[in-house]
C-alpha positions in Angstrom: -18.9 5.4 -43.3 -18.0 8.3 -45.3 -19.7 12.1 -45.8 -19.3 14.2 -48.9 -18.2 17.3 -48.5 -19.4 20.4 -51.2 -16.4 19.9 -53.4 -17.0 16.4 -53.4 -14.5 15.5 -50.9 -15.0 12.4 -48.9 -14.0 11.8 -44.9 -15.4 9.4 -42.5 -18.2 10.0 -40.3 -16.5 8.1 -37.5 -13.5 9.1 -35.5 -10.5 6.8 -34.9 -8.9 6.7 -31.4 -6.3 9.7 -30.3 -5.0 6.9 -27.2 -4.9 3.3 -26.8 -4.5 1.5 -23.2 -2.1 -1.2 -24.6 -1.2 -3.3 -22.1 -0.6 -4.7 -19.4 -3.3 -7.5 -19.3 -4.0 -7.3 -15.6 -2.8 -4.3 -14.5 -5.3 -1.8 -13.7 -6.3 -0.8 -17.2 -9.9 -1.1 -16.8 -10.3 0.8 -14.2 -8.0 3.5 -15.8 -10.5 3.3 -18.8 -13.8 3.7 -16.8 -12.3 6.6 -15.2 -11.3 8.2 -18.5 -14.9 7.4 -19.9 -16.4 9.6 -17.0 -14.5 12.6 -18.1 -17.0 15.2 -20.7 -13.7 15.4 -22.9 -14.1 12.0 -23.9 -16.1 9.5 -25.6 -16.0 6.1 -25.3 -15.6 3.1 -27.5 -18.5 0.9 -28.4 -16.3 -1.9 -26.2 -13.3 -1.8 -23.9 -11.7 -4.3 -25.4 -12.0 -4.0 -29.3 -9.1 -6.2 -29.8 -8.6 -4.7 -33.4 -5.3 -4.9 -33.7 -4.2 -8.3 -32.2 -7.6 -10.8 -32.9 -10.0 -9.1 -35.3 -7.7 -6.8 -37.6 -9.0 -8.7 -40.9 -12.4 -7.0 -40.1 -10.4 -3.7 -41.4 -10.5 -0.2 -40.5 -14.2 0.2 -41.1 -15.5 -2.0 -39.1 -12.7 -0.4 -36.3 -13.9 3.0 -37.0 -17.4 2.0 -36.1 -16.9 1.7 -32.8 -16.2 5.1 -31.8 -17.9 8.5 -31.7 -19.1 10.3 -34.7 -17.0 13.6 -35.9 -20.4 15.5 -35.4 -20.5 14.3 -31.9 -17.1 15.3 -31.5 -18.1 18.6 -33.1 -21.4 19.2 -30.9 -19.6 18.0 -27.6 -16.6 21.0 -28.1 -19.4 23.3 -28.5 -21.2 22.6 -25.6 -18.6 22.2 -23.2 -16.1 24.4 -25.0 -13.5 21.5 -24.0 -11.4 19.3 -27.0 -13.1 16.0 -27.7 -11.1 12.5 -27.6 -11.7 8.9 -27.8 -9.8 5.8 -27.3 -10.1 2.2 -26.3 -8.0 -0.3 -24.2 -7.2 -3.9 -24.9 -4.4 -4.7 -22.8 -3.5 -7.4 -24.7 -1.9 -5.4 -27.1 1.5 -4.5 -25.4 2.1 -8.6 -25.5 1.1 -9.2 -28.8 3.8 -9.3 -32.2 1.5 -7.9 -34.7 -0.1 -5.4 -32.9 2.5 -2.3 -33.0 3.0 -2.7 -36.4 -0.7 -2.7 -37.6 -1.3 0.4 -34.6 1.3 2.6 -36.2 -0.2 1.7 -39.7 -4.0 2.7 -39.2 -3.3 4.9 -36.2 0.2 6.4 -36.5 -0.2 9.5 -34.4 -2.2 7.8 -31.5 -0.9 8.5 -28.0 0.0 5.3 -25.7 -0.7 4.6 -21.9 1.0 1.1 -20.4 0.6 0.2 -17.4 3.3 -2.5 -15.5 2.3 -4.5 -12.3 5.1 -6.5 -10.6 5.3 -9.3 -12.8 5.0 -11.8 -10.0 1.9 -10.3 -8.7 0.6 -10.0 -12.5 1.1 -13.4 -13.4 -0.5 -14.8 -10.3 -3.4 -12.2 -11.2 -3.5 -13.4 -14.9 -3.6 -17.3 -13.1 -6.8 -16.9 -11.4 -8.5 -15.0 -14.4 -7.4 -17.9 -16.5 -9.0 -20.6 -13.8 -12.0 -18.2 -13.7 -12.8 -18.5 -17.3 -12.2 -22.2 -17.3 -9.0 -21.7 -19.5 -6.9 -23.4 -16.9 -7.1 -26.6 -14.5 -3.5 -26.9 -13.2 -1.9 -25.7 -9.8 -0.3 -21.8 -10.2 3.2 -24.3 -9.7 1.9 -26.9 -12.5 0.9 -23.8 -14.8 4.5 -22.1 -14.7 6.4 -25.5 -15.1 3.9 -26.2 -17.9 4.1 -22.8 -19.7 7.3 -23.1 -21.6 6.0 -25.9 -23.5 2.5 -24.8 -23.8 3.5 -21.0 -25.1 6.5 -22.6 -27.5 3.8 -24.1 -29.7 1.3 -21.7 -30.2 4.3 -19.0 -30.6 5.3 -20.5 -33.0 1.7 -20.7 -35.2 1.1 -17.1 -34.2 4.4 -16.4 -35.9 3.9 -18.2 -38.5 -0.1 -17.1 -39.6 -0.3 -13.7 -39.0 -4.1 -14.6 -38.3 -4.2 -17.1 -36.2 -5.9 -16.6 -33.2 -5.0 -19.1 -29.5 -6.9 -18.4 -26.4 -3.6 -20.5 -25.2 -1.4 -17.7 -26.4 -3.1 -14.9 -25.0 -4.3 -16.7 -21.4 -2.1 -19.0 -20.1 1.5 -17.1 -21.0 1.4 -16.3 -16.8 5.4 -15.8 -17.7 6.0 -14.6 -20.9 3.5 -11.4 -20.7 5.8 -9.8 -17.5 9.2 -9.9 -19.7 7.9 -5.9 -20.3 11.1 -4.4 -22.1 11.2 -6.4 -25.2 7.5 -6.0 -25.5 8.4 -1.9 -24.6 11.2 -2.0 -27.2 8.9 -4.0 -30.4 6.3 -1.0 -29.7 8.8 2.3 -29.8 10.3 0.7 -32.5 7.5 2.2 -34.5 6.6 5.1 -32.2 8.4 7.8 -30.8 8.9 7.7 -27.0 7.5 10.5 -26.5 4.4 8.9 -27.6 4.0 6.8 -24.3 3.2 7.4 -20.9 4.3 4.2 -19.3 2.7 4.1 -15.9 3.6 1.6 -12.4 0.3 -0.2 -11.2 0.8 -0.4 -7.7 1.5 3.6 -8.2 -2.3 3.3 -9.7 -3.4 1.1 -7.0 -2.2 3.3 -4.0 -3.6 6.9 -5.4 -5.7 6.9 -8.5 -6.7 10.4 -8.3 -2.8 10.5 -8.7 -2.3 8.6 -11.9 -5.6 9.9 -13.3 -4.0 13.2 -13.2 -1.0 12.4 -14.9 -3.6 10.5 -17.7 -5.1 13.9 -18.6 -2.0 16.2 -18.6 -0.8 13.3 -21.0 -3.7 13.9 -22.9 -3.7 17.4 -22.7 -7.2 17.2 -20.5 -8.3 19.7 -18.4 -8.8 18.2 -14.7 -12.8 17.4 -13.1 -14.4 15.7 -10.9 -14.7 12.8 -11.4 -15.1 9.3 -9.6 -11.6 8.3 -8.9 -12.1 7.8 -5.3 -10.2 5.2 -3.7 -13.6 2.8 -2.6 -15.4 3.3 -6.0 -11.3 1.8 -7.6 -11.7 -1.1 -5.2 -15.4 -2.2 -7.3 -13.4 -2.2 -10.1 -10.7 -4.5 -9.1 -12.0 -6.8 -6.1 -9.7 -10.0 -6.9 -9.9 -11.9 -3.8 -7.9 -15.2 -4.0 -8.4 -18.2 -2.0 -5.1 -18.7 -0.9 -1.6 -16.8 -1.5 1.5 -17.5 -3.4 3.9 -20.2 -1.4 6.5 -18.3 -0.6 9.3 -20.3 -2.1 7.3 -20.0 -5.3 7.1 -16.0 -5.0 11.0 -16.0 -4.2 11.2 -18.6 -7.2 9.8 -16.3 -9.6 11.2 -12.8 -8.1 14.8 -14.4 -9.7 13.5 -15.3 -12.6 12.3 -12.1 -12.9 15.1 -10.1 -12.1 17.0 -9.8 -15.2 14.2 -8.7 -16.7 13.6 -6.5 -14.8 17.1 -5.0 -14.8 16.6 -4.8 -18.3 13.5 -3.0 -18.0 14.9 -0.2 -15.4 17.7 0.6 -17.7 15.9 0.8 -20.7 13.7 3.2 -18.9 16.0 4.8 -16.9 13.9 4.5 -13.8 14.0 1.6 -11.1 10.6 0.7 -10.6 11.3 -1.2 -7.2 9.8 -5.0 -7.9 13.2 -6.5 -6.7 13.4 -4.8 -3.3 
């Protein structure tokens, strides 16, 4: 993994990522990340979803670094295309998880973040049906929610405990826990500056890609092309079709619980990102 330099210097081969899609699970980060991956400024992660720095972070910076471009790569595409070079990954499940901004700002400490936050309602019914569709779940939506306190209050409590311990539990079926966004906002730019984040609404994402796209380079510091961000080629990516809809009194159920976090949120962003109208 590492190349000697004349003076007998030593530097890794491979890069390590200048962004990280953290979060949130559900929210139109893979989309955002096939997108970024068609831009010629940018090369791609072995993986979407390295999970480095919430499940596998005992494989150690190595085995992280070898998942992304080379430096000569880096070094051959700025010379071709006369553009800068970046790479990055997105595992979503990062924003959620306790260990994960500490570790980030340890191996990657001048990385640049992009979150993106779904209605919390819409994003836990979203995360439901994932969950059923990977056989992680067998209850009702309703039976999953009245369930969750109970089921997330154990393995909480061994996540916080091992700093290792991995629970498909934890990281599926917390439908609730994963929408409370502003203490999960607050744990990561408590060891990254805010101007480090570009914190980005979904249904913004949803309506005009091109849109947010744009906003993902300047962030960056990317030049704009053309590339596929059209409106139908975004549907491919996300084409969750559910059998049936929320009950209403469920939604309405959920929209209070919601609300003070949400109030949090707005104020601790200074921007009201409408969920509660």
């Amino acid at each position: 993994m590492l190349q000697k330099l004349s003076r007998g210097v030593t530097y890794p081969i491979r890069m390590l990522p200048d962004f990280l899609i953290i979060g949130a699970q559900r929210g139109g980060t893979t989309s955002l990340y096939r997108y970024l991956k068609a831009h010629p400024s940018i090369g791609a992660s072995s993986n979407k979803d390295l999970h480095f720095f919430d499940r596998r972070f005992r494989k150690g910076v190595s085995w992280y670094r070898g998942h992304f471009p080379t430096r000569l790569e880096k070094y051959v595409a700025e010379l071709l295309h006369g553009l800068p070079f970046l790479t990055g990954e997105a595992s979503p499940s990062y924003l959620f998880h306790p260990y994960a901004p500490r570790r980030a700002a340890q191996v990657v400490p001048h990385v640049k973040l992009i979150v993106l936050l779904r209605n919390p309602v819409s994003r836990a019914y979203s995360q439901y049906h994932h969950a059923r569709k990977l056989g992680f779940e067998r209850l009702s939506f309703e039976e999953a929610i009245q369930a969750e306190e109970e089921r997330f209050a154990k393995e909480n409590e061994r996540v916080l405990q091992d700093e290792h311990y991995y629970s498909e539990t934890y990281k599926h079926l917390s439908y609730l826990h994963k929408g409370i966004y502003v203490d999960q906002l607050k744990a990561w730019m408590s060891v990254f500056p805010r101007e480090r984040f570009l914190i980005l609404k979904s249904e913004d994402f949803y309506a005009d890609p091109a849109a947010t796209f744009r906003q993902v380079l300047t962030f960056l510091g990317l030049s704009e092309v053309a590339v596929p961000v059209e409106r139908q080629e975004y549907k491919q990516y996300n084409n969750n079709t559910y059998s049936s809809s929320m009950d209403p009194a469920l939604r309405k159920r959920l929209q209070e619980y919601f609300a003070p976090h949400n109030a949090r949120l707005y104020e601790f962003l200074n921007v009201d990102l409408g969920w509660d109208n």
